[in-house]
C-alpha positions as CSV (number, residue, x, y, z in Angstrom):
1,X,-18.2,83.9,39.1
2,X,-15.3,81.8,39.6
3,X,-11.5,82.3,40.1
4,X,-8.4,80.6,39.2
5,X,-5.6,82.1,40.8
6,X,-2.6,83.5,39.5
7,X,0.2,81.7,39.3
8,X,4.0,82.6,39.0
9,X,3.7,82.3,35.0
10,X,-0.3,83.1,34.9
11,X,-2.5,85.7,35.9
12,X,-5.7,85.3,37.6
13,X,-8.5,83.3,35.2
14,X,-12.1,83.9,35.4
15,X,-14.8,82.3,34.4
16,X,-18.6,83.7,34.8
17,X,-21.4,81.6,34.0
18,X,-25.5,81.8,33.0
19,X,-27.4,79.1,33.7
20,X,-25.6,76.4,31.0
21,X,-23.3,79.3,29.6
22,X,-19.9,80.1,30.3
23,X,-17.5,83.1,29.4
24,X,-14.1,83.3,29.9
25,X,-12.0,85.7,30.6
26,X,-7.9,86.4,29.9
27,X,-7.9,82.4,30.4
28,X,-4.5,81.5,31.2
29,X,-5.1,78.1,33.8
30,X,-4.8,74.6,32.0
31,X,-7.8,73.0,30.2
32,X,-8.3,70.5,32.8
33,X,-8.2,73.7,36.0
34,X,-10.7,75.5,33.7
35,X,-13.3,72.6,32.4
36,X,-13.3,71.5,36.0
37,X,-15.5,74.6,37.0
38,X,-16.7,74.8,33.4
39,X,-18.2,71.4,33.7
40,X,-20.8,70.6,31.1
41,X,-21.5,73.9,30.3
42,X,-21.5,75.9,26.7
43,X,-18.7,78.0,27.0
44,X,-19.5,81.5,24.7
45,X,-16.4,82.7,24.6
46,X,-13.7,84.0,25.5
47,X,-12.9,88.2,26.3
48,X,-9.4,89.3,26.5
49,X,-8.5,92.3,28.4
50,X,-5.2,92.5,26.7
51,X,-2.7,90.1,24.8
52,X,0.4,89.5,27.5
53,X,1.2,86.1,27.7
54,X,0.7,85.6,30.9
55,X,-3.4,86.6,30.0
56,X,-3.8,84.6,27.0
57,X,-1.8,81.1,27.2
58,X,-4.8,79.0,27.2
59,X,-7.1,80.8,24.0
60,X,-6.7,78.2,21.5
61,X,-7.6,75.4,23.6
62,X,-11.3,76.1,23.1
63,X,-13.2,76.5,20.4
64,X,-15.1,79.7,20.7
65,X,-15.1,83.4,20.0
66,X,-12.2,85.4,21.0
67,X,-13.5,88.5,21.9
68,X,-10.1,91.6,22.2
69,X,-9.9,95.1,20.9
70,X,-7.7,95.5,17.2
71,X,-4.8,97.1,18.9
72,X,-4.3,94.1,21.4
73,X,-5.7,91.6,18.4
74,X,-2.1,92.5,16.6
75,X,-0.4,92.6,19.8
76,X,-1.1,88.2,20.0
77,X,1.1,87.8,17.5
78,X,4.1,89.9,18.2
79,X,5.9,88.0,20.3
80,X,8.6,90.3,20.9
81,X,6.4,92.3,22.8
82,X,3.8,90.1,23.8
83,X,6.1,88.6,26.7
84,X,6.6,85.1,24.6
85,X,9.6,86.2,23.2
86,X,12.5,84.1,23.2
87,X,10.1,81.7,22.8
88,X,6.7,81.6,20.7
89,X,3.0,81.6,21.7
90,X,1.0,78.3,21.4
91,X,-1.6,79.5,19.5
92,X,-1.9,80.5,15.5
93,X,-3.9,83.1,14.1
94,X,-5.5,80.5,11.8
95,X,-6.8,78.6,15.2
96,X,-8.6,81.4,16.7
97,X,-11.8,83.1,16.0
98,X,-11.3,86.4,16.7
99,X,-13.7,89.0,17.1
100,X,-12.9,93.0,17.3
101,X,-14.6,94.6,20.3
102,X,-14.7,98.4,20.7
103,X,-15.9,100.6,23.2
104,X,-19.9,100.3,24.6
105,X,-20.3,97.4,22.6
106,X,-22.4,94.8,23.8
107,X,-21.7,91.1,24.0
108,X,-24.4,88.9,24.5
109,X,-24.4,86.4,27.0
110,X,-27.5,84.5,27.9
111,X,-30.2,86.8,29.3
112,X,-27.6,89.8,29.6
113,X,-25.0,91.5,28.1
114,X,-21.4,92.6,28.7
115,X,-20.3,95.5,28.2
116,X,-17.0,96.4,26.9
117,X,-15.1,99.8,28.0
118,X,-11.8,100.8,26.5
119,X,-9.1,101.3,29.1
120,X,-6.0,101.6,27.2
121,X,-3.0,102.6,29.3
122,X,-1.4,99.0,30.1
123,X,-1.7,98.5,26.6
124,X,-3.1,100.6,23.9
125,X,-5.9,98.4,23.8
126,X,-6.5,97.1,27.0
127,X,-10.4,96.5,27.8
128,X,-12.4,96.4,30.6
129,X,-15.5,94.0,30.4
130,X,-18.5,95.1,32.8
131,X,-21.2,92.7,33.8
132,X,-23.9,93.6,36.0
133,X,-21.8,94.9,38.9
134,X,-18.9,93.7,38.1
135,X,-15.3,94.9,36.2
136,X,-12.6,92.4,34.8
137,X,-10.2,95.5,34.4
138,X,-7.1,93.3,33.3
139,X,-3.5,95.0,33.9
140,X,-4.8,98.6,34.5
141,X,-5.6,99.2,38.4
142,X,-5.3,97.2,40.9
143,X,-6.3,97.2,44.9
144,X,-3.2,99.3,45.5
145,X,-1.3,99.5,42.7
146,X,-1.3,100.3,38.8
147,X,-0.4,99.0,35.8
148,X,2.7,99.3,34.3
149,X,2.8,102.3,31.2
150,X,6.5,101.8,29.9
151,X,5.3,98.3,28.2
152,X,5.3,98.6,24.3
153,X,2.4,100.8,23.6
154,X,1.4,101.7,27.0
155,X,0.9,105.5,28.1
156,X,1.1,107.3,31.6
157,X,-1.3,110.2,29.9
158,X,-4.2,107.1,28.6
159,X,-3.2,105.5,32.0
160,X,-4.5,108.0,33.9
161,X,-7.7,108.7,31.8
162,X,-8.2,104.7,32.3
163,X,-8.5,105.3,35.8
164,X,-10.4,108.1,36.2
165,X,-13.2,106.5,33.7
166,X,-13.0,103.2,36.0
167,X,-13.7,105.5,39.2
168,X,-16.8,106.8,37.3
169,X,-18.6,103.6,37.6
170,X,-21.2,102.9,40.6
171,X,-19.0,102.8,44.0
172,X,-20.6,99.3,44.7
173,X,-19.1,98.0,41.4
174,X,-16.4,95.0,42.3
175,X,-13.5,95.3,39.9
176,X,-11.8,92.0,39.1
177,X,-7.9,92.5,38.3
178,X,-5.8,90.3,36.7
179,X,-3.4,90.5,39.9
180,X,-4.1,90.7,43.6
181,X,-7.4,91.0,45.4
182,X,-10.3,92.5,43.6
183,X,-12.3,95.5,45.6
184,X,-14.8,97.8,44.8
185,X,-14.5,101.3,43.1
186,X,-15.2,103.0,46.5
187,X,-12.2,100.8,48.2
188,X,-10.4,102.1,45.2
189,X,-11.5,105.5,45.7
190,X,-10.1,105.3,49.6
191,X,-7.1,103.2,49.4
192,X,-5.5,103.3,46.4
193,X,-2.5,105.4,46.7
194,X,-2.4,106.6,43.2
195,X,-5.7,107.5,43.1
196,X,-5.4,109.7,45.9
197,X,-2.0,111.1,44.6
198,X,-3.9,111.5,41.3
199,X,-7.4,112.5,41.5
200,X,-7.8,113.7,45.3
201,X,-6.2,116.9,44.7
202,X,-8.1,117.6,41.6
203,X,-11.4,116.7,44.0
204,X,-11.0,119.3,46.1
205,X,-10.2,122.2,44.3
């Protein structure tokens, strides 16, 4: 698994890889950051964990599958709410092959599959994107912080149930934000504030 950093305009871009396959995810680094790592590998395509611009600037420069959930699918083209607005995005929808992903689905990907989990909240149709051990969780937690809710179609109430499903996976599993540092579920479990304002209680009743 690689990493391209945020920037001020960009969020973090990642790219796993398979042997001579590559899948992006929420690429928002320029061609040339991304092919450098890409090199002359397949890429497969593309998974969005939700359509803000600063996730999505870079999706029509390849020519692959772009895999994102209906809600956030709409969501790339309203630019008033997208984060593009005053200006437009680059892409069109005629340019991109888009591909509707919903919850437990499978995506193949060389030998393995990733799995997609709904984890609206940031968005309505924010998704999560498991592979083997390891969570690209987008907008919706991060190492001690969460995602904003008062975005258009976010909600504090799906927020919440978001997190709670994310803290549900193995305590080894790394979860990959678009922000900040990545950790695992446990170090999510000890150190996120919300989490403990949240859930802790509820624990030890």
């Amino acid at each position: 698994m690689y990493t391209i950093k945020e920037t001020e305009l960009n969020a973090h871009t990642y790219i796993i890889t398979r042997f001579d396959r590559a899948m992006l995810i929420d690429p928002s680094a320029s061609y040339e950051d991304i092919m450098r790592i890409v090199e002359a590998r397949s890429i497969d395509g593309i998974l969005i964990t939700h359509a803000h611009s600063d996730h999505v600037h870079s999706i029509h420069l390849f020519n692959c599958p772009v895999y994102v959930s209906a809600h956030d699918a709409a969501l790339l083209f309203m630019d008033e709410y997208n984060g593009y607005y005053p200006k437009k995005a680059p892409y069109k929808r005629k340019d991109l092959n888009i591909v509707i992903v919903e919850n437990q689905m499978k995506i193949p990907f060389a030998d393995q599959t990733i799995e997609c989990i709904s984890i609206p909240g940031h968005t309505k149709g924010s998704m999560g994107y498991l592979y083997m051990n390891q969570l690209y969780s987008g907008d919706v937690i991060f190492y001690d912080d969460v995602g904003r809710h008062d975005l258009y179609s976010g909600s504090l109430v799906q927020l919440k149930h978001s997190v709670e499903t994310i803290l549900k996976l193995s305590p080894q599993t790394k979860v990959y934000p678009g922000h900040g540092k990545q950790a695992t579920v446990r170090d999510l479990k000890n150190t996120n504030p919300y989490v403990q304002k949240w859930f802790n209680k509820q624990r030890q009743k």
